[in-house]
Structure formats: structure tokens, C-alpha cells
N, C-alpha and C positions, 0 to 999 in steps of 0.2 A: 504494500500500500504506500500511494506519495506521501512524504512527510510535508508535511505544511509550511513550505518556507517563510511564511512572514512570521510563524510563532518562533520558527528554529531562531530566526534570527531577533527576537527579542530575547528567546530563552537565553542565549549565547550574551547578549547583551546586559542580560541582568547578572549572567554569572559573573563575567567580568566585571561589572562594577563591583559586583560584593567582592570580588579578591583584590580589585584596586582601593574600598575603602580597607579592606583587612590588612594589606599591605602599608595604607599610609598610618592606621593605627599604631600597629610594630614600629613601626619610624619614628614616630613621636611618642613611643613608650620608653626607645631604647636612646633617642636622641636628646633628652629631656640633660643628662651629666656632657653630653658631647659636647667638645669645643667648637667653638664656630668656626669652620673654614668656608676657602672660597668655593664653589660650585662649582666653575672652570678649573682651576690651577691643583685647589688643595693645599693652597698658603693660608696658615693660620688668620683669620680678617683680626684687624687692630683697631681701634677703637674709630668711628664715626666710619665706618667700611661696612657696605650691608649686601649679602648676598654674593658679591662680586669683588675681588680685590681691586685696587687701582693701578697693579700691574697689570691685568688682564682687561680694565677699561681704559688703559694706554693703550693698549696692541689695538681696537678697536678701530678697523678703519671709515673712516668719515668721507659717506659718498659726493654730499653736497654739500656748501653752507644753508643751513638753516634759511629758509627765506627765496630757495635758489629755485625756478620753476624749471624742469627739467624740457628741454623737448624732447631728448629721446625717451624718455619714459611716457610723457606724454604720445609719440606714436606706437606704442605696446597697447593704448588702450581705442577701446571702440563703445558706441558708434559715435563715428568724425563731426558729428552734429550736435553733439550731447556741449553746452555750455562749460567745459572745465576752463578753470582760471588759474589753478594751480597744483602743480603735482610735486609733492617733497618728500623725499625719504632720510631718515637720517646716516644710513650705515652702509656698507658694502655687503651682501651674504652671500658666502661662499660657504659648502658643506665643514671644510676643516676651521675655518676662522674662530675669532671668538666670540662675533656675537652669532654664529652660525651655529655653536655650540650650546649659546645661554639660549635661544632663542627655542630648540630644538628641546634642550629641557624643559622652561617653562611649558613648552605645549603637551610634551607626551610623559613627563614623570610629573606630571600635578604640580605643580610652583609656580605660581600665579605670582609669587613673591618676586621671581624674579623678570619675571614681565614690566611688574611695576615699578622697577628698580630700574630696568633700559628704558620705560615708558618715563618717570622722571626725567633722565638726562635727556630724551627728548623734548619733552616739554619746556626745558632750559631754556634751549637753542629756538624754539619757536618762539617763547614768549621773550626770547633778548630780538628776533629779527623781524616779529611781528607780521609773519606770513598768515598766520589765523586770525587776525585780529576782526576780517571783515565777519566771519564765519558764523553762521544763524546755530549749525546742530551740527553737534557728531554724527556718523551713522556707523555703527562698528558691522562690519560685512558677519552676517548672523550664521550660525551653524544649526544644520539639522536636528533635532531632538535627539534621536538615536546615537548622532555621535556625539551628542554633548553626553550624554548618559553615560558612552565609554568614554570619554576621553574626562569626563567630573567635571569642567567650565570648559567655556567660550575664552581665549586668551585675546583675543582680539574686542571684548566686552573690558576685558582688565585695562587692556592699552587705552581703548575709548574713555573710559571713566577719569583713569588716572591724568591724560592728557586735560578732559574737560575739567577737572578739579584745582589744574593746577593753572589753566588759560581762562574759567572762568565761565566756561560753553557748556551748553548744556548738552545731553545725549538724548537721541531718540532712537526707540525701538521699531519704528516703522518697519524697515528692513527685514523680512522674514524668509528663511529659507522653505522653501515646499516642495523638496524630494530628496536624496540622499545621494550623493554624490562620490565616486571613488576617490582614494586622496590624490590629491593635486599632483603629489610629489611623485607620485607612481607613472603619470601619464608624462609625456612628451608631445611639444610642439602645438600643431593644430589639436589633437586629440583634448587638450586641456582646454581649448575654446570650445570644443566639440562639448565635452563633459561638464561643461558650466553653462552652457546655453540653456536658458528658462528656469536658473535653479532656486532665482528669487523672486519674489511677490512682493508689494508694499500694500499693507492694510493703512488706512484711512489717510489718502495721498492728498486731500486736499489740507489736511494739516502743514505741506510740506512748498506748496504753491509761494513762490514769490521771494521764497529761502535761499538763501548760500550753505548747501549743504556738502560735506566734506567726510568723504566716504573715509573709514578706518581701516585698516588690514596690517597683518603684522609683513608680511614678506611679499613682495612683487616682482615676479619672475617673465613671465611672457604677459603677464598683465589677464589674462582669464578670465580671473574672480573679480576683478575687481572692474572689470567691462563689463560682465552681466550683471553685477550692483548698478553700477550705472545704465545701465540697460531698462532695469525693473522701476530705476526713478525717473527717467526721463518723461512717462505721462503722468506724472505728478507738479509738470511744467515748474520745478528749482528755478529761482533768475541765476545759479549759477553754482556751479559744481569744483571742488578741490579733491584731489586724494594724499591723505599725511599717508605714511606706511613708515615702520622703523625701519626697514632693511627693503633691499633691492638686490639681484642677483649685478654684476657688475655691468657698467654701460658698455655698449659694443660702438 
């Protein structure tokens, strides 16, 4: 007899969550005497150092100045009609680097802490160059239910928050994912526009008419996600569209 694949794969999804809170329990049972080190390195952090040492946010290479509107990044994204005004990333992401490393932590071993910790020194750079200033809402590019379930948060809801807390902007949840999506990072090329086409909805878009809204995302690679974000706002007539992202695969 067929097994039911939407149960299998909720079943699958609930085990994993219970063993990924079971896991972060032990962590914080057994981490509770541990000394603080760094995430990346494993250098002991010394005092006013959180998550991260400042050897390791030295190595950190800085894609843009703050403030800088890219156009090559700008042509990774679609469609060519859609009002963007700015597009800023703060970092370079490459697999072995080191915010490619923190970056990769916070998403898949649950450390949302250190999301917010790269999402600060963003926020830095933005609010000394004043690229956000015009900017009505966040929109943090949302994930599916399913994988928020396994994956415990939305890392890109962390970076939205933190950004808007420290600029002053507020966040909205418009932005909704409505199907589930293979991970980005698996696909190449076209397939990754291919596998993002339709995958966002906006509930109640006329909240959204007349806004500078400035889509969020932690990493921008061939630009995918972050065109079908902009895809799903565009009949919510924005007067004009930004994307912040911390990291960027490097410009060609």
C-alpha cells in the first residue's frame, strides 16, 4: 500500500524537530560551566566580544561600503521593471570564509545569536551611510512552515528585526511563503530561478501601496529569492523597492 507522503513528511519533520530541541537542551545543560569561545576560531572571547572574536571579524571581507548601490547585483535581480532604488550587501560569501562560516551556523545549528551579532555590525554601516534612511518597512524574505519547523527560526526574520531595531524601521510580515521549496544551495544556475518562481504570496498588499519597501535576505547568490520577493510585491504597486542582504557571493 502507498504511504502517504504529505504525513511521511510531516512525520519526518516532527521527529527532527524533537531531536533538534533535544539536542539544543544537552547544549545548554552541559554549556551552562563552559567558557565562552569564539564560534568560528575557538579563541577564548574576552570581555565586550560576543559570539564572534575580533580576529575573525577582521578577516571578514567587506563587499561594499555601506550606502554603495551595487549594479551588478542589481542585474542578478528580476523583473527589470520592478522600482529598486537600492541594492546593499554588507560582506563577500564564499563557502570557506568567515562570515560564510558564521553565516552557515546561525542558519543550520540554531544560533540566531549569531545572526544578530553580523546583523548589528550591519546595521552600523547602514545607519553611519544612511542608505535606509528613506525606507517605509522591512520585508524579511519568509520561509515555509515546514522548514521553519526543521530548521527552529527564520534567520532572515533575526536579521530583519535586528536591522529594524537598531535603524528604527519597522518590519512587516506581508511577505508569505506558499509552497516549499528545495534548498537554494542544492540547485544551480537557472534551476534556482526555476525553483523560486511563485514561491511567495503577499497577504493584505494594499497595506504596502505607496511604501519604500526593502526586501531582507541573509545571502544573495544568483539573486532567485530575492526576484521572486520582488516579484510577489510588485502588484502591491511599493513607490519603490531596496534589497539590504549581509553577504553576497562575490561580484563577477
Amino acid at each position: 500500500m502507498r504511504k502517504d507522503t504529505k504525513n511521511s513528511r510531516i512525520d519526518v519533520a516532527d521527529n527532527m524537530y524533537i531531536c533538534k530541541t533535544m539536542r539544543l537542551g544537552m547544549r545548554e545543560i552541559f554549556g551552562v560551566a563552559a567558557p565562552a569561545v569564539c564560534e568560528c576560531c575557538g579563541r577564548g572571547l574576552v570581555a565586550g566580544e560576543r559570539s564572534v572574536c575580533a580576529h575573525c571579524l577582521a578577516e571578514i571581507d567587506i563587499a561594499l561600503p555601506a550606502g554603495s548601490v551595487s549594479d551588478e547585483l542589481r542585474e542578478r535581480l528580476h523583473p527589470r521593471t520592478a522600482p529598486i532604488v537600492a541594492v546593499s550587501t554588507w560582506a563577500y560569501y564564499t563557502h570557506d570564509s568567515v562570515v560564510g562560516r558564521l553565516i552557515r551556523l546561525g542558519k543550520y545549528d540554531d544560533r540566531p545569536d549569531i545572526i544578530d551579532r553580523l546583523a548589528g555590525l550591519y546595521a552600523a554601516e547602514l545607519d553611519r551611510c544612511g542608505v535606509a534612511a528613506d525606507v517605509d518597512v522591512l520585508m524579511p524574505v519568509p520561509m515555509h512552515w515546514l522548514k521553519r519547523l526543521i530548521r527552529g527560526y527564520n534567520q532572515t526574520e533575526v536579521l530583519a528585526a535586528t536591522l529594524g531595531a537598531r535603524l528604527g524601521i519597522p518590519v512587516g510580515d506581508n511577505l508569505r511563503a506558499c509552497r516549499l521549496r528545495r534548498r537554494q544551495a542544492t540547485l544551480h544556475g537557472t534551476d534556482r530561478h526555476h525553483g523560486a518562481d511563485g514561491a511567495f504570496t503577499v497577504s493584505h498588499p494594499d497595506d504596502l501601496a505607496g511604501l519604500h519597501v526593502a526586501v531582507v535576505d541573509d545571502v544573495i547568490t544568483t539573486g532567485a529569492t530575492v526576484s521572486a520577493a520582488i516579484a510577489a510585491l510588485m502588484p502591491a504597486a511599493p513607490r519603490a523597492i531596496s534589497v539590504l542582504a549581509l553577504a553576497a557571493t562575490p561580484l563577477r
